[in-house]
C-alpha positions as CSV (number, residue, x, y, z in Angstrom):
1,X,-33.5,16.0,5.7
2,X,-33.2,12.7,3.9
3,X,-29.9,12.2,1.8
4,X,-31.5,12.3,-1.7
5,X,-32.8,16.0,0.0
6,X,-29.1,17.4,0.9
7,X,-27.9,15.8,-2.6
8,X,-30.6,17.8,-4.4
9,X,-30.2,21.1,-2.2
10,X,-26.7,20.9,-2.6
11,X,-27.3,21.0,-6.5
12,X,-29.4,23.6,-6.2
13,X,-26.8,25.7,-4.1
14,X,-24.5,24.9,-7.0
15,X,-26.4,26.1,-9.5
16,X,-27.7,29.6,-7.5
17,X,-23.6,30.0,-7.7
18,X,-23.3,29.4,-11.1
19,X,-19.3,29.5,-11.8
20,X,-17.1,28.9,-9.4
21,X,-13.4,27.9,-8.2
22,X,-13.4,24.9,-6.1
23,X,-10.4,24.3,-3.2
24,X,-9.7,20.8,-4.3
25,X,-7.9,18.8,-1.7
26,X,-8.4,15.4,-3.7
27,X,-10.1,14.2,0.0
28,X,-13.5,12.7,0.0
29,X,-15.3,16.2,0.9
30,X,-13.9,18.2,-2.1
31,X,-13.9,15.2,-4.4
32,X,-17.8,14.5,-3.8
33,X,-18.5,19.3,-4.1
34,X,-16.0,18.6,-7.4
35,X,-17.9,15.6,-8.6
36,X,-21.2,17.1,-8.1
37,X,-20.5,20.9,-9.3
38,X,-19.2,19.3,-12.3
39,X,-22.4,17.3,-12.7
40,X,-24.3,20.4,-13.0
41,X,-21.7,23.5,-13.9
42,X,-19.9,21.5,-16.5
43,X,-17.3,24.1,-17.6
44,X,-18.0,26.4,-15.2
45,X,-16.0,25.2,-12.4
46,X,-12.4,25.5,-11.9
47,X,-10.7,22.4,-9.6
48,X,-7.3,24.1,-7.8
49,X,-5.5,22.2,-5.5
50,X,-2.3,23.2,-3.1
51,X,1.3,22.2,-3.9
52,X,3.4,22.5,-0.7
53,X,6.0,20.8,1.3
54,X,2.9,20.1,3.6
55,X,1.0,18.2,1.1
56,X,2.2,14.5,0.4
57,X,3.0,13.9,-3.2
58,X,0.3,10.7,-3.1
59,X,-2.6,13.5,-2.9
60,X,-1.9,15.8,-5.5
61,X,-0.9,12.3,-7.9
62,X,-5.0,11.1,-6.7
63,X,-6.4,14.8,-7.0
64,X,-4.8,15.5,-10.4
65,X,-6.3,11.5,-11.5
66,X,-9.5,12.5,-9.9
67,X,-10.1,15.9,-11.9
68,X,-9.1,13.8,-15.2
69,X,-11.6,11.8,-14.8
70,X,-13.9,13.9,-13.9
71,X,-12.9,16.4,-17.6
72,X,-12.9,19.5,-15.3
73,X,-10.1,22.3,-15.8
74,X,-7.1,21.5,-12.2
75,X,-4.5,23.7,-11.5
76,X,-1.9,23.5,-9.2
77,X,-1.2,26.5,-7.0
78,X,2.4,27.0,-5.2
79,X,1.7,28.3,-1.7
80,X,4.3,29.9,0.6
81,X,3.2,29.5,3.8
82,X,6.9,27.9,5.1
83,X,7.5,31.3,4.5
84,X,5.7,33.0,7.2
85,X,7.3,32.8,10.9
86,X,3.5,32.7,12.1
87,X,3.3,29.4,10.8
88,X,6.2,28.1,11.1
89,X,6.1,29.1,14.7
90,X,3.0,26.3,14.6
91,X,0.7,27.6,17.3
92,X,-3.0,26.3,17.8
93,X,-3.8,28.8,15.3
94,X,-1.4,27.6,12.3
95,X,-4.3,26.5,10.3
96,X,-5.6,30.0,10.2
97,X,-2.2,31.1,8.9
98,X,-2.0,28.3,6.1
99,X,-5.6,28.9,4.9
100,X,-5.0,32.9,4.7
101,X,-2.1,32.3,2.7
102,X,-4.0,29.8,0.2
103,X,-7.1,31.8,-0.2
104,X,-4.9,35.1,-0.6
105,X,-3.4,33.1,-3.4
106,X,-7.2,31.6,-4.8
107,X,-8.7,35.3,-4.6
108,X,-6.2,36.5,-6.8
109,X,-6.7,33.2,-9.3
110,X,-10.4,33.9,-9.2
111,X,-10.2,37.5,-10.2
112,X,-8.1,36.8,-13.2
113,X,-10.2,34.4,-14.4
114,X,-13.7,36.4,-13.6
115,X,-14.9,33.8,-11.4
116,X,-17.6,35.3,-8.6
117,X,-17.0,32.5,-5.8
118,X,-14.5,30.3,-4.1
119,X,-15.5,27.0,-2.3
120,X,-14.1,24.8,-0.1
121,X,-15.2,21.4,1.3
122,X,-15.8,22.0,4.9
123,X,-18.7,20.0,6.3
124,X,-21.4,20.3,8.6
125,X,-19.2,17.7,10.9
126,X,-16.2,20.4,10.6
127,X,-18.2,22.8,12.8
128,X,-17.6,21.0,16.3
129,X,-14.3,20.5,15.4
130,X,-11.6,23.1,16.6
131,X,-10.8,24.2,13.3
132,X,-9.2,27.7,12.9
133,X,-8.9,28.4,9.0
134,X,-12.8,28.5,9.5
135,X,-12.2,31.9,10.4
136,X,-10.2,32.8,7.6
137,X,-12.6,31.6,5.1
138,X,-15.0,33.5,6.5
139,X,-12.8,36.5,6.5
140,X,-11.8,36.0,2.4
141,X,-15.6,35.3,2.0
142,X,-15.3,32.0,0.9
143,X,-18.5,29.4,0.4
144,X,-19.2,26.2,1.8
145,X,-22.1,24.4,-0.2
146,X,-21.4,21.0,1.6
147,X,-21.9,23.3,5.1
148,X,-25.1,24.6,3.3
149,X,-26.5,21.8,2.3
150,X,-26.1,20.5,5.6
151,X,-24.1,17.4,4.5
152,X,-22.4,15.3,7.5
153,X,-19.2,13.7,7.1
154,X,-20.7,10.2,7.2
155,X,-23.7,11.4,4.5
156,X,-20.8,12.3,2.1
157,X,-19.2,9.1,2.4
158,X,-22.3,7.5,1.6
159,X,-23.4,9.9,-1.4
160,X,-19.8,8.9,-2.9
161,X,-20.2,5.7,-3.2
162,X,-24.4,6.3,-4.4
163,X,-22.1,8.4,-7.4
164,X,-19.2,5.8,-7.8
165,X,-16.5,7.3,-6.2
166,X,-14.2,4.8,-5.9
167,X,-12.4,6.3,-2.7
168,X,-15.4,7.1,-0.6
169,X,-14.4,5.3,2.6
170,X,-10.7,7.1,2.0
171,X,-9.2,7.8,5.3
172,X,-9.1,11.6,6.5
173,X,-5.6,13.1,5.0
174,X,-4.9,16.4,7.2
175,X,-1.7,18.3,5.8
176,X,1.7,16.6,6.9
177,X,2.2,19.7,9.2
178,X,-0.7,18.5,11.5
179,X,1.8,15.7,12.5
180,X,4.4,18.2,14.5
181,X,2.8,19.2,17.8
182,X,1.8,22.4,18.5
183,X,4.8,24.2,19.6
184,X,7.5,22.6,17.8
185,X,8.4,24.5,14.4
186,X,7.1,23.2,11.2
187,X,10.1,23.0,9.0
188,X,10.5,22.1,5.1
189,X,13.0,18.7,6.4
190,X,10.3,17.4,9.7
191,X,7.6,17.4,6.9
192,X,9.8,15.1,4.2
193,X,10.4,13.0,7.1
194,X,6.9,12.9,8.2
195,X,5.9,11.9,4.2
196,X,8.2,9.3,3.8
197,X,7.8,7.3,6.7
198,X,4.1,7.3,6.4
199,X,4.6,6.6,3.0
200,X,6.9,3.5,4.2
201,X,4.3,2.3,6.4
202,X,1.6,2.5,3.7
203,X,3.3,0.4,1.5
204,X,3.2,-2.2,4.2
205,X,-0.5,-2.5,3.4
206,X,-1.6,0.2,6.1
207,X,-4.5,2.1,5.0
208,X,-4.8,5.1,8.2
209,X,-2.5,6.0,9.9
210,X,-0.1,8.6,11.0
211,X,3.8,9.5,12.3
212,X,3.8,12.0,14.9
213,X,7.4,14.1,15.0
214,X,9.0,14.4,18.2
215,X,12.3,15.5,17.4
216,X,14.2,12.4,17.2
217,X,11.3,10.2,18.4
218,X,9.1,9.4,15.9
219,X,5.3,8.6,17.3
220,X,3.3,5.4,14.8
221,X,-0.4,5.6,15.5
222,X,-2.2,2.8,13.6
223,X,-5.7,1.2,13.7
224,X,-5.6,-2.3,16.6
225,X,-6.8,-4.3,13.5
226,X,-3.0,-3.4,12.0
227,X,-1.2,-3.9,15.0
228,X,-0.1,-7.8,14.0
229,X,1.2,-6.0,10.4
230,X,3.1,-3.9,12.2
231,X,4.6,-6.0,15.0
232,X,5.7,-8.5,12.5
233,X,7.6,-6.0,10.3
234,X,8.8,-3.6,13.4
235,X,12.3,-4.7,12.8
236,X,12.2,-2.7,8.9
237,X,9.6,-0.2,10.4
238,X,12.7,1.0,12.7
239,X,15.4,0.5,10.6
240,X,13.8,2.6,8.2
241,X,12.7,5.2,10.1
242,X,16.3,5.2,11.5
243,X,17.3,6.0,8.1
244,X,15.0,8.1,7.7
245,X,16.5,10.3,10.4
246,X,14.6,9.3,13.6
247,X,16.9,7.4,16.4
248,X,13.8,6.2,18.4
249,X,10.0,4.7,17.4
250,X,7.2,4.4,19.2
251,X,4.0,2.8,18.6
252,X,0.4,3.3,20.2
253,X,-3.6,3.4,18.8
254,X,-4.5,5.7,16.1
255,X,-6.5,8.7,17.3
256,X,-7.7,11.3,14.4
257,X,-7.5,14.9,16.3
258,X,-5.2,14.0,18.8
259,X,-3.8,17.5,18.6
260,X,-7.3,19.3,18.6
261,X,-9.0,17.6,21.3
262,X,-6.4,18.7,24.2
263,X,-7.8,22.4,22.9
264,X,-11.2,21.6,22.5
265,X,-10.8,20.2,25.9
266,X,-9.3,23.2,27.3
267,X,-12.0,25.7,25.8
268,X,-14.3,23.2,27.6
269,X,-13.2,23.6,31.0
270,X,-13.0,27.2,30.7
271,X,-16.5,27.5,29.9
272,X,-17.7,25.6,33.0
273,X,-15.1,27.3,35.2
């Protein structure tokens, strides 16, 4: 299917649903299923997006900007999922954990307000990706019209920017807990940490990158092309992150799913074996 194809079958998706509460994350996937639902359900779509330790303040400041724009109803929605040891705990399968908790909450929200279906913005990409809060979407019977309409991550990049979204190259934002290896408890202070000295390094005019938490040791992955940026202001980068609360910085290549690909890996190799 031609874009112009997945861009009209995903309009038609949205209209078979009709009315609808939308997962908004304020990243490029749920910003283009916002933009577009709005486009054709007008009132009829409810924009709801996460507050939580594990969401950086910058992303609910764009999302909330975004939905403003946009004249659709956007809701913030406290989740507790600091709450639950099973999460907290952060084993491979803490994404199942934070999604069951958020769509627990958005079921609820959806049934006071009468609305028949809950989206999210997963991708056709997202499906060879290890990426367990698939399962609990499909468990709370949530919809994926991106996933339907068989949109790629790159083909919603380029759709954005066909409909003026300003931020349609935006770097992939996974939640600030994603940054704590698996293994090592996700805790309300490592995620402030994690925020501010990505926030830190941002302001240094880096557009992706992340800070890994290893205890005291905090890991800097950023693209080669900001490597000279970053060598020139190292002295503030560690003096900062020193104040910050970590006694040690390293610095290597930016890899997105660093994390995930040592599983997908693994589930690999037990498959051949």
């Amino acid at each position: 299917m031609m874009l112009g194809e997945k861009h009209a079958a995903l309009r038609s998706e949205l209209r078979r649903l009709d009315r609808i509460l939308i997962a908004f994350s304020g990243g490029i996937d749920s910003a283009l299923l916002l933009r577009v639902a709005a486009d054709v359900l007008a009132t009829r779509v409810l924009a709801v997006t996460t507050d939580s330790a594990s969401v950086p303040r910058r992303e609910l400041r764009e999302a909330a900007n975004f939905a403003r724009r946009l004249g659709v109803e956007h809701v913030f929605l406290e989740t507790g999922e600091l709450d639950n040891p099973a999460y907290t705990k952060n084993s491979e399968r803490r994404c199942y954990f934070c999604k069951s908790e958020l769509y627990t909450h958005l079921v609820k929200l959806a049934r006071r307000r009468h609305i028949p279906y809950i989206a999210n913005g997963t991708n056709a990409d997202d499906l060879l990706d290890y990426r367990p809060g698939l399962q609990a979407a499909e468990e709370f019977r949530i919809v994926s019209p991106l996933q339907t309409a068989r949109l790629t991550k790159e083909e919603i990049r380029r759709l954005g920017r066909q409909l003026g979204l300003s931020f349609w190259d935006k770097p992939a934002s996974p939640c600030l807990a994603s940054r704590i290896p698996y293994g090592r408890t996700v805790t309300r202070e490592k995620l402030v940490m994690v925020e501010t000295a990505e926030e830190f390094i941002r302001q240094l005019g880096v557009r992706e990158l992340r800070v890994r938490h290893f205890g005291e040791k905090a890991l800097l992955e950023t693209h080669p092309c900001d490597f000279q940026l970053i060598e020139k202001n190292f002295d503030a980068v560690r003096a900062r992150f020193e104040e910050i609360g970590f006694a040690e910085v390293a610095w290597r290549p930016f890899r997105s799913g660093a994390l995930n690909a040592a599983i997908l890996a693994k589930a690999q190799n037990e498959v051949v074996s």
